[in-house]
C-alpha positions as semicolon CSV with decimal commas, in nm:
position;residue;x (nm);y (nm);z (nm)
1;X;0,000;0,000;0,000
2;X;0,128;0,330;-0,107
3;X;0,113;0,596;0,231
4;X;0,017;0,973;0,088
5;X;0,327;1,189;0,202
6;X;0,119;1,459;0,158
7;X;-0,081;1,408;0,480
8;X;0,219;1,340;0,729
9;X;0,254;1,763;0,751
10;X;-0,070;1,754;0,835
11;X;-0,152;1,443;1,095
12;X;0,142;1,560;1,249
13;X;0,053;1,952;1,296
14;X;-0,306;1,847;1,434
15;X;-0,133;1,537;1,679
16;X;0,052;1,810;1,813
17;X;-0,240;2,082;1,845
18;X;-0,436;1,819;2,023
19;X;-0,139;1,721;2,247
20;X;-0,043;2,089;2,316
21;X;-0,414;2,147;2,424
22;X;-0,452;1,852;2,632
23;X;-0,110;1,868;2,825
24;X;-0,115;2,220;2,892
25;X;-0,489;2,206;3,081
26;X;-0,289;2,194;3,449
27;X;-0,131;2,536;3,400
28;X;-0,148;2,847;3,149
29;X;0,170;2,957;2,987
30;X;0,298;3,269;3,025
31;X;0,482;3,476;2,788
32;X;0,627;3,839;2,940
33;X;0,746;4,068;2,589
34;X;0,979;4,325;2,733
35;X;1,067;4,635;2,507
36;X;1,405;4,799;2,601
37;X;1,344;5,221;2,564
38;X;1,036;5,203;2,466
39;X;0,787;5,478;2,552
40;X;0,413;5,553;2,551
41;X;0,389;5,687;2,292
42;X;0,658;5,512;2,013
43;X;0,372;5,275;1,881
44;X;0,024;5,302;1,648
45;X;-0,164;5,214;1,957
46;X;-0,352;5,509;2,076
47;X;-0,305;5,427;2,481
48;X;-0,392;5,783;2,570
49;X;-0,786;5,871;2,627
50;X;-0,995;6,187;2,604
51;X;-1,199;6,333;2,849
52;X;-1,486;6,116;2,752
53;X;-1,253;5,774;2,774
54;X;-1,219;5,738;2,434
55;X;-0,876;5,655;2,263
56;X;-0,723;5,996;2,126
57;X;-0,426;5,994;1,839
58;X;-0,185;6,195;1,844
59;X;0,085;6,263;1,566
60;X;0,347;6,044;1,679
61;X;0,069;5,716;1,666
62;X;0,086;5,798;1,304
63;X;0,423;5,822;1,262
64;X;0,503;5,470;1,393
65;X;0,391;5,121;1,238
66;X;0,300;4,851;1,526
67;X;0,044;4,654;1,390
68;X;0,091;4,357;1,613
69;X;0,058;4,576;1,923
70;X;-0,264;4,689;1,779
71;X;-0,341;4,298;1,705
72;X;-0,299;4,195;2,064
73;X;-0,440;4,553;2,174
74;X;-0,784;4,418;2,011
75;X;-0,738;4,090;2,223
76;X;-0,714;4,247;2,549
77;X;-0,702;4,506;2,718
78;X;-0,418;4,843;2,744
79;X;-0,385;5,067;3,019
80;X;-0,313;5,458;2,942
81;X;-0,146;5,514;3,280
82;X;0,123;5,280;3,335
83;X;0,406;5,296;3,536
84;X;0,792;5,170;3,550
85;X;1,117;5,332;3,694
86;X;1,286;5,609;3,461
87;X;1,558;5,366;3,351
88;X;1,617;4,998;3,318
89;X;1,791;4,794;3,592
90;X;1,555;4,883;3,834
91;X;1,269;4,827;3,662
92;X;1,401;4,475;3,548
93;X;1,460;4,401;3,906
94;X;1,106;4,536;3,990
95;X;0,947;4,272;3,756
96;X;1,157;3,934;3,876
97;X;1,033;4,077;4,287
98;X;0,756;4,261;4,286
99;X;0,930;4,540;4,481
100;X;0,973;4,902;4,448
101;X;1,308;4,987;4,373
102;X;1,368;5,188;4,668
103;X;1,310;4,870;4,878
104;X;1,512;4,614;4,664
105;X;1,824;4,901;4,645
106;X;1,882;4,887;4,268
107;X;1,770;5,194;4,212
108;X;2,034;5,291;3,957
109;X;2,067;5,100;3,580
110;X;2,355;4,839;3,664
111;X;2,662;4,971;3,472
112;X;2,875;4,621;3,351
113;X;3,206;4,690;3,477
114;X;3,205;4,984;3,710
115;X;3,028;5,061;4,023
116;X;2,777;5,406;3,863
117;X;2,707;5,516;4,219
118;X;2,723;5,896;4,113
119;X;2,929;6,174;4,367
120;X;2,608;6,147;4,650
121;X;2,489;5,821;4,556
122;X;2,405;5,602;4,835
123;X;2,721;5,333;4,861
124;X;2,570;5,076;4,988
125;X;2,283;5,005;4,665
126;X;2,288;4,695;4,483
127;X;2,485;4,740;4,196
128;X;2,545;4,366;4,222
129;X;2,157;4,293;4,184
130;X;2,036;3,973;4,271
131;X;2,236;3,755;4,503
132;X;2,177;3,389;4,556
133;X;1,881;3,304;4,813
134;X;1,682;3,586;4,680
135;X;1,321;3,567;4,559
136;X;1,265;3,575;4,202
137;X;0,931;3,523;3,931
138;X;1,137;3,293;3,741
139;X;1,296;3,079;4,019
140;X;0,919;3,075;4,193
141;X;0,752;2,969;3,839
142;X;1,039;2,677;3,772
143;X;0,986;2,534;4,149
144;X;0,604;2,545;4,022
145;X;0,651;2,288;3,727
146;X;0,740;2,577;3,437
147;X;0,982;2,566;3,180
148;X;1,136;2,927;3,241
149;X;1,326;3,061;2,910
150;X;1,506;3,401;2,915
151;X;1,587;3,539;2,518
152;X;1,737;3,887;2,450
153;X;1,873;4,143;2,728
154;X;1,917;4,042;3,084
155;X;2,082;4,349;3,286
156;X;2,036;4,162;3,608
157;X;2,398;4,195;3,757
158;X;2,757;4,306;3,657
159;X;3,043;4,125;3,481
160;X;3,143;3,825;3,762
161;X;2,834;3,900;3,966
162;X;2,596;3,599;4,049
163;X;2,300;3,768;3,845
164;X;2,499;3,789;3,568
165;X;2,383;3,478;3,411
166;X;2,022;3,479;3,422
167;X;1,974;3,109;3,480
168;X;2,138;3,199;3,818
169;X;1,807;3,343;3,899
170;X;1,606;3,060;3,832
171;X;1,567;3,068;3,409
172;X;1,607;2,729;3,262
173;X;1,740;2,866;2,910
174;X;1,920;3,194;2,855
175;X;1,957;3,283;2,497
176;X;2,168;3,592;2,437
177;X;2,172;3,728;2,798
178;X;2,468;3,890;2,973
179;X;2,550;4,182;3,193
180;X;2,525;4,429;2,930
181;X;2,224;4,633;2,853
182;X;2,368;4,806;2,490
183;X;2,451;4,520;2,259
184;X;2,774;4,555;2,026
185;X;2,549;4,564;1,741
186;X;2,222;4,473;1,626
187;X;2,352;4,328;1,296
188;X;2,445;3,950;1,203
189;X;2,696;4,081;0,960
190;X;2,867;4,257;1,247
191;X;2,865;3,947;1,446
192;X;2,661;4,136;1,707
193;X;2,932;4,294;1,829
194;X;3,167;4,034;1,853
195;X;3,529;4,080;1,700
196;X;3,446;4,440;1,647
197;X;3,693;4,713;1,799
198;X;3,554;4,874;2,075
199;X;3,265;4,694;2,064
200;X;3,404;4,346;2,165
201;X;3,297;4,394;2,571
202;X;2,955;4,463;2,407
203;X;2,858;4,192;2,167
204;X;2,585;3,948;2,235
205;X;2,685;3,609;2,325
206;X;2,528;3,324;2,154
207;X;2,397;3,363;1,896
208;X;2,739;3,230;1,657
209;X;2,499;3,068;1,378
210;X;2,387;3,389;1,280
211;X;2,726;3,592;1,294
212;X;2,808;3,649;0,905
213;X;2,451;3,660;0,788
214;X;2,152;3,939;0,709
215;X;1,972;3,828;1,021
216;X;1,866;4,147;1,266
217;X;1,961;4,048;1,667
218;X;1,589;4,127;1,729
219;X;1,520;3,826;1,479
220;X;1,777;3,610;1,611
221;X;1,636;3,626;1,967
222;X;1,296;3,562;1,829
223;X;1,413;3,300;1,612
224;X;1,546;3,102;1,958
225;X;1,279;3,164;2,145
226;X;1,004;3,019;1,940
227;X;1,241;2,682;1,949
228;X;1,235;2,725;2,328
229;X;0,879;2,759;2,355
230;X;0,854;2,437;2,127
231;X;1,063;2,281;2,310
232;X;0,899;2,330;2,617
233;X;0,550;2,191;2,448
234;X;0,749;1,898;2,358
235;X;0,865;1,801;2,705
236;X;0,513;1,825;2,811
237;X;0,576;2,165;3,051
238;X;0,414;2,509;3,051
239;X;0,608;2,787;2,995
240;X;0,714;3,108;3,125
241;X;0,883;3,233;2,842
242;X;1,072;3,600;2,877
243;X;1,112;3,771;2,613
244;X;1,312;4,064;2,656
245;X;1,427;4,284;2,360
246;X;1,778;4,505;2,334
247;X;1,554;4,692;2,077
248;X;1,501;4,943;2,089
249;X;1,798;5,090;2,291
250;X;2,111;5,260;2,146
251;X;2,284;5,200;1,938
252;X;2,077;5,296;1,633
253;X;2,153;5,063;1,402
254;X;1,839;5,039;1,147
255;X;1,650;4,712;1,046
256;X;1,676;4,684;0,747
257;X;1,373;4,541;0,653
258;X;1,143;4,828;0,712
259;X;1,381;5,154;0,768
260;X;1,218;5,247;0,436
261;X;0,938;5,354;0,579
262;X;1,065;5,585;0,748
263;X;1,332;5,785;0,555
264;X;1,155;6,065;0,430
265;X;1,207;6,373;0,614
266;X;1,353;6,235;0,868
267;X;1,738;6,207;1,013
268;X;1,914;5,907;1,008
269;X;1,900;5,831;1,383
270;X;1,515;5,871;1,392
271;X;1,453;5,655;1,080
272;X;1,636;5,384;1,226
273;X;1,466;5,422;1,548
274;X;1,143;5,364;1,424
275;X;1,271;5,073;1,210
276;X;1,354;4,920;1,578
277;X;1,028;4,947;1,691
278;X;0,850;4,847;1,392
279;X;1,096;4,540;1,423
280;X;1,006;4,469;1,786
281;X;0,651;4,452;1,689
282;X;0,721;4,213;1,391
283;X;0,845;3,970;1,708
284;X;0,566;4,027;1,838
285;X;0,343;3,869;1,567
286;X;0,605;3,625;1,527
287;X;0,536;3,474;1,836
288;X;0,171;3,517;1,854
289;X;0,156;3,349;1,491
290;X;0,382;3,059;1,625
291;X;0,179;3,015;1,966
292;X;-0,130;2,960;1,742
293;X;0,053;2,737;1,518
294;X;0,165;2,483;1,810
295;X;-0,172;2,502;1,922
296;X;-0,124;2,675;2,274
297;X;-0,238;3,019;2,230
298;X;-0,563;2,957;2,367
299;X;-0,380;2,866;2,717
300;X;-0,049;3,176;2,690
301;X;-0,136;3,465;2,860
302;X;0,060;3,738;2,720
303;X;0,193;4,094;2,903
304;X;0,329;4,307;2,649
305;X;0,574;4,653;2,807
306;X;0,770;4,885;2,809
307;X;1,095;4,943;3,061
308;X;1,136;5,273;3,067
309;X;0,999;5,555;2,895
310;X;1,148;5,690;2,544
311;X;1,459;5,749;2,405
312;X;1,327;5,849;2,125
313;X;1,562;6,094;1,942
314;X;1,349;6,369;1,898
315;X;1,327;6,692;2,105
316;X;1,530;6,838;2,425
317;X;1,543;6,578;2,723
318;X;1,295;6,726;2,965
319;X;1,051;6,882;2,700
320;X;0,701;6,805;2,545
321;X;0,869;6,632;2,250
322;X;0,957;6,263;2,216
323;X;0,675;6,183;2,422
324;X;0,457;6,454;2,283
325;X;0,176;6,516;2,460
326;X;0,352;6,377;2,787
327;X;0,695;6,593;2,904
328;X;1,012;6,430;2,923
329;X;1,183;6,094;2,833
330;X;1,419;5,823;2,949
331;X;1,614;5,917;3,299
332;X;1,377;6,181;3,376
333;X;1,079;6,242;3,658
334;X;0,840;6,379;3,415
335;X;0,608;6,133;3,256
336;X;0,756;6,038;2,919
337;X;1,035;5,930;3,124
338;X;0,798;5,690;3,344
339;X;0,496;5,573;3,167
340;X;0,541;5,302;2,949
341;X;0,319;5,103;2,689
342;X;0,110;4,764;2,884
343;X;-0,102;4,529;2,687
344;X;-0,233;4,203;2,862
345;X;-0,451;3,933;2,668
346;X;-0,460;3,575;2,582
347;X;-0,264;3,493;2,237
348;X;-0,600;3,387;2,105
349;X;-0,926;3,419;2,261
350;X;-1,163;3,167;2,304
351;X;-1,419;3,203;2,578
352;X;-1,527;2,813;2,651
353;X;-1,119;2,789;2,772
354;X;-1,136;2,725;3,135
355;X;-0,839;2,958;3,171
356;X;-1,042;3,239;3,033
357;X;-1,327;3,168;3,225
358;X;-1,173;3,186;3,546
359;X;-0,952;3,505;3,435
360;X;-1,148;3,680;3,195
361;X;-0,944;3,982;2,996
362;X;-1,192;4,218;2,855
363;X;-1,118;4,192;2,423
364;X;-1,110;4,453;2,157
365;X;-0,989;4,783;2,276
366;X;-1,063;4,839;2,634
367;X;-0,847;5,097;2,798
368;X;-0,813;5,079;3,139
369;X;-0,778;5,399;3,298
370;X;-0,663;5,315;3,661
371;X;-0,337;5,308;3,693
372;X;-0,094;5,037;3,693
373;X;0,247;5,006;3,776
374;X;0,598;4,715;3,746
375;X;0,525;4,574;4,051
376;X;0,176;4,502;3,939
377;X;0,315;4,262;3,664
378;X;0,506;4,033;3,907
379;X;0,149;3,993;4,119
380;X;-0,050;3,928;3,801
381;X;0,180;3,629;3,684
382;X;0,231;3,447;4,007
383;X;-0,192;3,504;4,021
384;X;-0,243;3,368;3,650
385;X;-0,036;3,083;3,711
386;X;-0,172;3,005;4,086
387;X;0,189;3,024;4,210
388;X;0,212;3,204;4,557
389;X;0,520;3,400;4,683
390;X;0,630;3,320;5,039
391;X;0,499;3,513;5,310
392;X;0,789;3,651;5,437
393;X;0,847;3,812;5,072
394;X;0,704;4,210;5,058
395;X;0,528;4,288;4,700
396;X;0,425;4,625;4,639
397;X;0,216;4,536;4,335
398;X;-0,135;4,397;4,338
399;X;-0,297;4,117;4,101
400;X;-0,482;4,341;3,732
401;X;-0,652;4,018;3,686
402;X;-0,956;4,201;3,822
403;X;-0,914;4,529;3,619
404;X;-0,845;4,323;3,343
405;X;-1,203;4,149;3,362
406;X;-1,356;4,527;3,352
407;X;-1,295;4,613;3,792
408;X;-1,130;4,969;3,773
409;X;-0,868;4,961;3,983
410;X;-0,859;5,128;4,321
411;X;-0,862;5,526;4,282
412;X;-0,585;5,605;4,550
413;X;-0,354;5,378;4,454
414;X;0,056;5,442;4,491
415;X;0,406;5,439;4,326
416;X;0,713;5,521;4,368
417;X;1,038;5,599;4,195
418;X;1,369;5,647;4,389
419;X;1,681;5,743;4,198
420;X;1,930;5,899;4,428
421;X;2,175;5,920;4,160
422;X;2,275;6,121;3,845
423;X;2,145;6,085;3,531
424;X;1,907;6,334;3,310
425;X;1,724;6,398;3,600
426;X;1,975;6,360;3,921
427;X;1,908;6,296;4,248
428;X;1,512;6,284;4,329
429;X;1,170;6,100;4,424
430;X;0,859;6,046;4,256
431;X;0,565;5,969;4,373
432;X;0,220;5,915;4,241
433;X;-0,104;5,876;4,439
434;X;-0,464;5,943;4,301
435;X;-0,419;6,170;4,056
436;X;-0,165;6,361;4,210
437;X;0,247;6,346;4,151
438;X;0,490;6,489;4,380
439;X;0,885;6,529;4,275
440;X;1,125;6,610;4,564
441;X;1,496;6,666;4,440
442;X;1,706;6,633;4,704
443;X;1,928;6,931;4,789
444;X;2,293;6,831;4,658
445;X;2,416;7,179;4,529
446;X;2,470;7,348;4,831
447;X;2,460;7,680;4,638
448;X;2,084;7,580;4,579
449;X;2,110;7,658;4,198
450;X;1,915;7,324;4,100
451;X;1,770;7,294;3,779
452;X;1,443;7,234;3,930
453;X;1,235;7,367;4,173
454;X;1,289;7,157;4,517
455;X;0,952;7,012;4,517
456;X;0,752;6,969;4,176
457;X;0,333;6,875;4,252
458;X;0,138;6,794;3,953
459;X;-0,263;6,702;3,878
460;X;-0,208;6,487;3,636
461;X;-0,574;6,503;3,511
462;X;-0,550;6,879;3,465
463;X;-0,232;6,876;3,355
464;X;-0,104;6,611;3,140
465;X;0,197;6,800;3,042
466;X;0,325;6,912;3,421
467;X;0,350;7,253;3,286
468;X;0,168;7,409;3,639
469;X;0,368;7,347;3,934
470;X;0,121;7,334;4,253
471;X;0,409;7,327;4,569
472;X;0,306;7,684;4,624
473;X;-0,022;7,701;4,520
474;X;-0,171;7,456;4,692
475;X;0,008;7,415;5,045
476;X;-0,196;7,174;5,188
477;X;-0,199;6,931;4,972
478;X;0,205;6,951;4,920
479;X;0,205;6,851;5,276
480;X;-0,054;6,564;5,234
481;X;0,204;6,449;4,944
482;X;0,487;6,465;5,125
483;X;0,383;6,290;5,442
484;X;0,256;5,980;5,234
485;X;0,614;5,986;5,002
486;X;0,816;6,005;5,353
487;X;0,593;5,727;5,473
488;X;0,675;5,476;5,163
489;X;1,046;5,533;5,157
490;X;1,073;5,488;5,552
491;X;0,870;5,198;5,499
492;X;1,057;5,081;5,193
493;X;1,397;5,124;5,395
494;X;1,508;5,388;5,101
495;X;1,859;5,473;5,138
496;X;1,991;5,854;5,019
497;X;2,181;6,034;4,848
498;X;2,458;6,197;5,086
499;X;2,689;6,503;5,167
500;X;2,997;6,415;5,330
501;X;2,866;6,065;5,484
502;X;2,539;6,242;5,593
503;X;2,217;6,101;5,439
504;X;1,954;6,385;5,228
505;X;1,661;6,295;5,379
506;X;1,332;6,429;5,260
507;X;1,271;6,770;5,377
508;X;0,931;6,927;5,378
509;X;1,065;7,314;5,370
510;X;1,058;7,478;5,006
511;X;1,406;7,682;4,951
């Protein structure tokens, strides 16, 4: 009897589907899409809202091309006030604990091979970043049965530090993960970085099979982590599955494939930029294309941010301009420097999935307008996946499953951003509560000729843009801020920036 080749493809596509579906029914996957640099507003996805809660675009959503964002956007559910720390490191640390970064003490982005402390920085913060013992998402999901599979940027420690190697911090696989945040280069035919002057301490590791050929590092990482999720299906395991980009951080080196679109009237360093992004989001559809195809999307919820806010390079650093309407962008207190892009949904909906049913994500296009912050994302996986942390371990986020099912989120809610160091913005706290933000920079020039005001209060309702300092104006509520912000970093153990071995604690007098 002659056996129809033909149909081998396809008996073996739907065995595996029907495996996938059926092994998978203990646990949901999990895959976490990080986006180095990436802002608010660097995407097509309107996440900002009118008056009225309706999405509002503004120039720069039609200026960049993310139509996977706006694929999964239509799944799920996006918030338009989301929060992370102002630059990397501590945000990364933030989403393996759960913990502000004024409590876990990396409050400054984790330099490879120098201690960054700044002049006042506080000595004693953990440049090192995780050290063995420590609580971690990954380490918490692996002792819960996942396969846990790190691909693209780590940042977690130093060169020779235990966090170094991500799988020291409980990740199964690591593909392309090292100390350093830049990569060498983004491009296969520069080997990533490797064997390239000046670049060599830079370059990605891993990733040899690609060296030599037209294959973008965004790719490559994309490229390994579908095989890791596979692989993962095939050992009969959920996943956690972290994807976290270099793109689209410095340096600007374009991809190819679609800097085209973005030539025109632009510079150089903008076009390729946007080619970054519009490369990060091809990932993204990557991976939701091959979730579907292995026949797990149904059971992988997905969290889709941002690190840090933009460094988009357009504009002066603390003006309405990359982040246009929002002020600022990466390394500064204003909000373009803060709020970042969050989309959660399942891959593919389907609402008889028992997953779904029990955690229900709102589809096609709802905003949430609470706010949301880094810590939040730690609670929300270990809640999706039934995993609980130990009870010695202090969170500061809270579960979105319920906002994502339609809840709003409490009104009064809380973060808070420590950076006693220097950077674009040096030296300073801030705080969000309600709809209120308060900035304190602490008072390091002792000829008081800061840049800034020492306390900047916004209403962030009133004022999108933080163009109408309220310190002065409205007194009481200044205090009301300040007593709450000197409550969470006493209660966080925050340590300071300091003159001369004595610490800058917050002081409530305006100079």
């Amino acid at each position: 009897m002659k056996t129809n080749l033909l149909l081998i493809p396809l008996l073996t596509l739907s065995t595996v589907t029907a495996f996938a579906s059926e092994q998978f029914g203990a646990k949901p996957n999990v895959l976490l899409f990080l986006v180095d640099d990436m802002g608010l507003m660097d995407t097509s996805v309107p996440f900002l809202v009118d008056e009225t809660g309706t999405t509002k675009r503004y120039p720069l959503n039609s200026f960049y091309r993310t139509p996977n964002m706006q694929r999964l956007a239509r799944m799920g559910t996006r918030y338009s006030q989301f929060y992370a720390n102002s630059v990397c490191s501590p945000t990364r640390t933030s989403l393996m604990n759960g913990q502000f970064s004024a409590r876990h003490h990396t409050t400054q982005f984790i330099s490879p091979d120098r201690k960054n402390t700044g002049k006042l920085g506080p000595e004693e913060w953990k440049w090192d970043g995780f050290v063995s013992g420590e609580i971690t998402l990954p380490a918490q999901l692996r002792a819960a049965g996942y396969r846990t599979i790190h691909s693209g940027k780590a940042h977690f420690g130093p060169v020779g530090a235990w966090a170094e190697d991500p799988r020291n911090i409980g990740f199964d696989v690591n593909i392309a993960g090292c100390a350093y945040g830049q990569p060498g280069s983004y491009l296969g035919m520069k080997n990533y970085g490797n064997g390239i002057k000046n670049r060599q301490k830079r370059a990605v590791p891993g990733l040899e099979k690609y060296h030599g050929t037209n294959t973008h590092l965004t790719e490559a990482c994309t490229i390994e982590m579908k095989a890791a999720i596979s692989n993962a299906v095939e050992m009969q395991k959920p996943f956690f599955a972290y994807m976290s980009h270099y793109a689209v951080h410095s340096p600007f080196e374009a991809d190819e494939r679609f800097v085209a679109n973005y030539q025109e009237g632009n510079s150089a360093k903008l076009a390729a930029f946007a080619s970054l992004i519009e490369g990060m989001d091809k990932s993204l559809g990557d991976l939701l294309d091959h979730l579907e195809s292995i026949g797990v999307a149904e059971n992988t919820f997905v969290i889709f941010l941002g690190d840090n806010g933009t460094d988009a390079p357009i504009g002066e650093t603390h003006a309405v301009a990359c982040a246009a309407p929002l002020r600022g962008k990466k390394g500064t207190h204003y909000e373009g420097g803060m709020r970042v892009p969050m989309i959660a949904a399942w891959a593919k909906n389907d609402p008889q999935n028992r997953f779904q049913t029990e955690h229900p994500v709102l589809p096609r296009r709802h905003v949430s307008e609470g706010f949301g912050h880094i810590c939040d994302v730690y609670a929300t996986i270990l809640d999706v996946t039934g995993t609980t942390p130990p009870h010695a371990h202090k969170v500061d986020g809270i579960s979105l499953l319920p906002s994502l099912s339609g809840q709003p989120l409490p009104p009064d809610r809380e973060f808070l951003m420590h950076f006693p160091h220097e950077h674009r913005s040096s030296y300073f706290t801030a705080m969000r509560k309600g709809n209120h933000k308060l900035v304190y920079h602490y008072p390091v020039d002792k000829s008081d000729k800061d840049l800034f005001p020492r306390f900047e209060l916004f209403d962030l309702v009133a004022d999108p843009t933080e163009t109408t300092n309220l310190a002065d104006i409205e007194p009481a509520l200044r205090q009301e801020m300040i007593q709450a912000m000197d409550q969470m970093l006493s209660d966080a153990g925050a340590q300071y920036p300091a003159i001369d071995g004595n610490p800058l604690t917050l002081q409530p007098e305006i100079h």
